[in-house]
N, C-alpha and C positions, 0 to 999 in steps of 0.2 A: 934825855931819858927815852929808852927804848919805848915804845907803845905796846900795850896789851897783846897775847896772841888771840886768836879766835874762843870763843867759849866752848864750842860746840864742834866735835868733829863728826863723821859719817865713816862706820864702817859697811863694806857690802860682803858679804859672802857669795862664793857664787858658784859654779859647774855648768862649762857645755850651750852656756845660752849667749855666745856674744852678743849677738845683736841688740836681744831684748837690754842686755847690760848696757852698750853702746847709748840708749834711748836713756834709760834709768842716770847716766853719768850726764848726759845733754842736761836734764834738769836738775840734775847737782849743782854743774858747776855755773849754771845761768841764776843759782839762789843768790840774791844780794846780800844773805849773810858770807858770802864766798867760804863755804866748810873746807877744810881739809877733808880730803878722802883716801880710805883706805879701803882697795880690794884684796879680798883673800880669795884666791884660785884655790875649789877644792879637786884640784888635781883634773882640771878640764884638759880633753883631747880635739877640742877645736882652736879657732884661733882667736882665744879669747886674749892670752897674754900679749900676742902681736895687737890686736885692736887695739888695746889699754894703751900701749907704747907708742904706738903712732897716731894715732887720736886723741887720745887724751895725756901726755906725756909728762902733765902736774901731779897726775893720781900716781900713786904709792901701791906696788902690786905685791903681796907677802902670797909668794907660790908654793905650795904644798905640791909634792908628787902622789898623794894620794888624797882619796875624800876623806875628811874629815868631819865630816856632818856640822851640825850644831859649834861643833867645838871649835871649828875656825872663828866664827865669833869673839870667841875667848883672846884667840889669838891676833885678831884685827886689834880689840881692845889694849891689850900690852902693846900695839906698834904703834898706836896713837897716842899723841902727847897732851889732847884734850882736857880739859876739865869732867868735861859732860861728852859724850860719846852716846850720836844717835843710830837706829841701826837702819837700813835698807837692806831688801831682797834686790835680784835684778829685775827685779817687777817692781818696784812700788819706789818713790821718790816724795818729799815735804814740801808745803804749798809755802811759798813766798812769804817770810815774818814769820812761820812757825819754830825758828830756830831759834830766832832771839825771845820770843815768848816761850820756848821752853826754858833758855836760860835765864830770862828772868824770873821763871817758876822756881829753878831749883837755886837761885840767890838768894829767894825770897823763902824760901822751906828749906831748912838745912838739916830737916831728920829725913827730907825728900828722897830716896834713895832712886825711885825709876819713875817716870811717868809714861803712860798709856794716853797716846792720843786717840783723836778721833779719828775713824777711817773713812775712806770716801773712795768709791769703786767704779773705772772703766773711766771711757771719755763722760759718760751723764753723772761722773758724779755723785752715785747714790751711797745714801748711807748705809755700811756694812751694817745688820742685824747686831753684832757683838758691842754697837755703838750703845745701844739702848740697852743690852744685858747688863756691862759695866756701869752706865748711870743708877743702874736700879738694884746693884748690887748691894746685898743685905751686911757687910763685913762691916759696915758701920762709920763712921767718917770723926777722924780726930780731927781736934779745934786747931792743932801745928798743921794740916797737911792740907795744900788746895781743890781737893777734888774725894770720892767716895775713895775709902780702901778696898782694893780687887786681888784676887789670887790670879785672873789670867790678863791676856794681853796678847795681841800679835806681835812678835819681835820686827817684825818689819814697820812697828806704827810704836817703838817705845825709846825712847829718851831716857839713858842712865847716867847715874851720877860714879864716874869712873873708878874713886875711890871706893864708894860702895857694892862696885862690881866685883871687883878684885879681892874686897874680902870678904864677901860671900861665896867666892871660887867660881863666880862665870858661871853658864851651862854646863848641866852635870857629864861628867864623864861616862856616865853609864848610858843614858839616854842618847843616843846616838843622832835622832831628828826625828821629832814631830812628839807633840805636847810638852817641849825642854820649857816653855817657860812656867809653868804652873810651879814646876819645882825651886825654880829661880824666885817666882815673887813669896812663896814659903820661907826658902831661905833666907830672903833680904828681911822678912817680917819678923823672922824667929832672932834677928841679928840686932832687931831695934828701927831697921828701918821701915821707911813709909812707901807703898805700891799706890800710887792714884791713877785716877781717870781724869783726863784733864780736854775737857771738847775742845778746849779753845788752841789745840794743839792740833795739825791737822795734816794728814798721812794719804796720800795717794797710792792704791794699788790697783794697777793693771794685768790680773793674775791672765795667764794664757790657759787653754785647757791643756791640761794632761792625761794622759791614763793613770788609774787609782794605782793598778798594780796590786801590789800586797798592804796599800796606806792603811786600809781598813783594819789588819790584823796589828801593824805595829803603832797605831793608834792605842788599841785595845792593851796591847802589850806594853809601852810605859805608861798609859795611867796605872797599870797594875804595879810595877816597877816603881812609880816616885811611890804609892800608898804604901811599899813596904818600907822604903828609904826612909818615909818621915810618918805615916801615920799610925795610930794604934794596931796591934798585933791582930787582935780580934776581928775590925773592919778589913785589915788586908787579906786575913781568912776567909773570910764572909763572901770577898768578892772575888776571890781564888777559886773558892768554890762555887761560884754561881759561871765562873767563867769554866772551870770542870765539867758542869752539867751539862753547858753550851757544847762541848768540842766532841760529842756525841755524834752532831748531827748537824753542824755547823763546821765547813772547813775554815772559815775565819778565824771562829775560834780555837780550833787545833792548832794553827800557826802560829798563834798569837800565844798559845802554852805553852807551845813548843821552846820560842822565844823566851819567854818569864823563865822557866823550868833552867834555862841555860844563864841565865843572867841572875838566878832566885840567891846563888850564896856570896856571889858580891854584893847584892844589896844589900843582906844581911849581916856581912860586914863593914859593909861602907852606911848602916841605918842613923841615921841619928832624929829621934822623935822630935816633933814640935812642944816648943815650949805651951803649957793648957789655951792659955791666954789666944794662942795661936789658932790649936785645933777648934778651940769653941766657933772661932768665926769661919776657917776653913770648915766645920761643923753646917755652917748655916749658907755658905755656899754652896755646898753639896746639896741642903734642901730646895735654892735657888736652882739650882740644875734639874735636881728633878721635877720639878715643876711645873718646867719653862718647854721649849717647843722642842729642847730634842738635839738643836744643833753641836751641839756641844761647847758653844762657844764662852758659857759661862769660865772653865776653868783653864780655858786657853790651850782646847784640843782641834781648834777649826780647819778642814781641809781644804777648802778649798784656794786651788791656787798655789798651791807648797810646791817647790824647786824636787826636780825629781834626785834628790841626793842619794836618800839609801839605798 
């Protein structure tokens, strides 16, 4: 009898950073759950796909000739043959037994659709801030699922359940990068599945600095973008227009209109509301956000550290 394959595989998405990837694939492939990996080149002009091939020549490279933002994810996930499909940046890589403890999570939870591990940042170690937003997350916590239910998540610190990727459609097509997972763990909750926070799951990232660039405005610009896709008409109003009054006197904000205004009638045709049940607790996350210090990491729009894709 054949033996089991792996539970658990690793996709990475990536652009332009071999090296840092180079480091990020060293402690992949030293993980004693030995994952399959899967890189997707978003259409990098350095020599990332020669690295891959002469250094690491086990990893599995799905080359794009262009960026693809977010959505390469999607596409790493269909070339893995996983069960459970965890993701990495080329910054960020899973501490030693975090991978059989996720798949024994999601054995053990079968409405489990993603889990959100813990982060832990740089060589010291420290607890990402989003560690503690997540635990305290007001969304309420069902008796099937092992850990609190959360709307965000850093995709480089989340453990999905493949089947449940796939039919919730992946990372939205519209959202191109930066805040795709909020929308993601909406959609898995409107489907029946379960979004947790699980600490005992545990994610290294080593984010490098970058410059912001325009992050700022297209931050601004898909929270606005998933509110029309799936939340009430009236709320996506409200903050249409608060982001209107902004772009006055604020060039953030102008660009970030600019962006919505050009992206406004696909959302509205691709909208599909959340189911109540849904909004009431995405309802009380949005109270947790405003509450809280600011970062944004309640609904999984956190900058720092994000692969300069767009």
């Amino acid at each position: 009898m054949n033996a089991p394959g792996p539970a658990v595989g690793v996709v990475i998405a990536t652009r332009d950073r071999a090296e840092r990837l180079a480091m990020t694939l060293a402690h992949l492939t030293a993980l004693p759950e030995r994952p399959p990996v899967v890189v997707v080149d978003n259409g990098s002009t350095d020599h990332t796909r020669a690295m891959v091939a002469e250094r690491f020549p086990h990893v599995r490279v799905v080359a794009h000739a262009e960026n693809r933002g977010a959505l390469a994810r999607n596409d790493g996930v269909h070339a893995i043959g996983t069960p459970y499909v965890a993701f990495s940046d080329d910054d960020s890589w899973w501490a030693p037994g975090s991978l059989s403890a996720a798949a024994d999570l999601l054995n053990a939870h079968p409405r489990l659709g993603l889990l959100a591990a813990q982060v832990r940042v740089g060589p010291e170690e420290r607890p990402d801030p989003l560690n503690a937003t997540l635990a305290a997350s007001p969304a309420g916590r069902a008796e099937d699922l092992p850990g609190p239910e959360v709307f965000g998540f850093l995709a480089c610190a989340a453990v999905v359940r493949r089947g449940a990727f796939l039919e919730a459609g992946g990372f939205h097509p519209l959202i191109f990068f930066g805040g795709e997972e909020t929308l993601l763990a909406y959609d898995l909750a409107a489907m029946g599945w379960g979004v947790s926070y699980c600490p005992e799951v545990v994610a290294h990232h080593h984010p490098a600095p970058s410059p912001r660039g325009d992050r700022a405005a297209v931050m601004r610009r898909n929270e606005l973008i998933g509110c029309w896709l799936r939340r009430p008409l009236p709320l996506a109003a409200r903050r249409t227009a608060g982001l209107l009054a902004d772009a006055g006197r604020d060039p953030v904000a102008r660009t970030a209109l600019r962006g919505l205004l050009a992206r406004l009638p696909t959302a509205l045709w691709l909208r599909r509301p959340l189911p109540p049940w849904v909004e009431e607790a995405a309802r009380r996350v949005d109270g947790q956000r405003a509450e809280g210090s600011g970062t944004g990491t309640a609904v999984g729009t956190r900058e720092e550290g994000r692969p300069p894709w767009p």
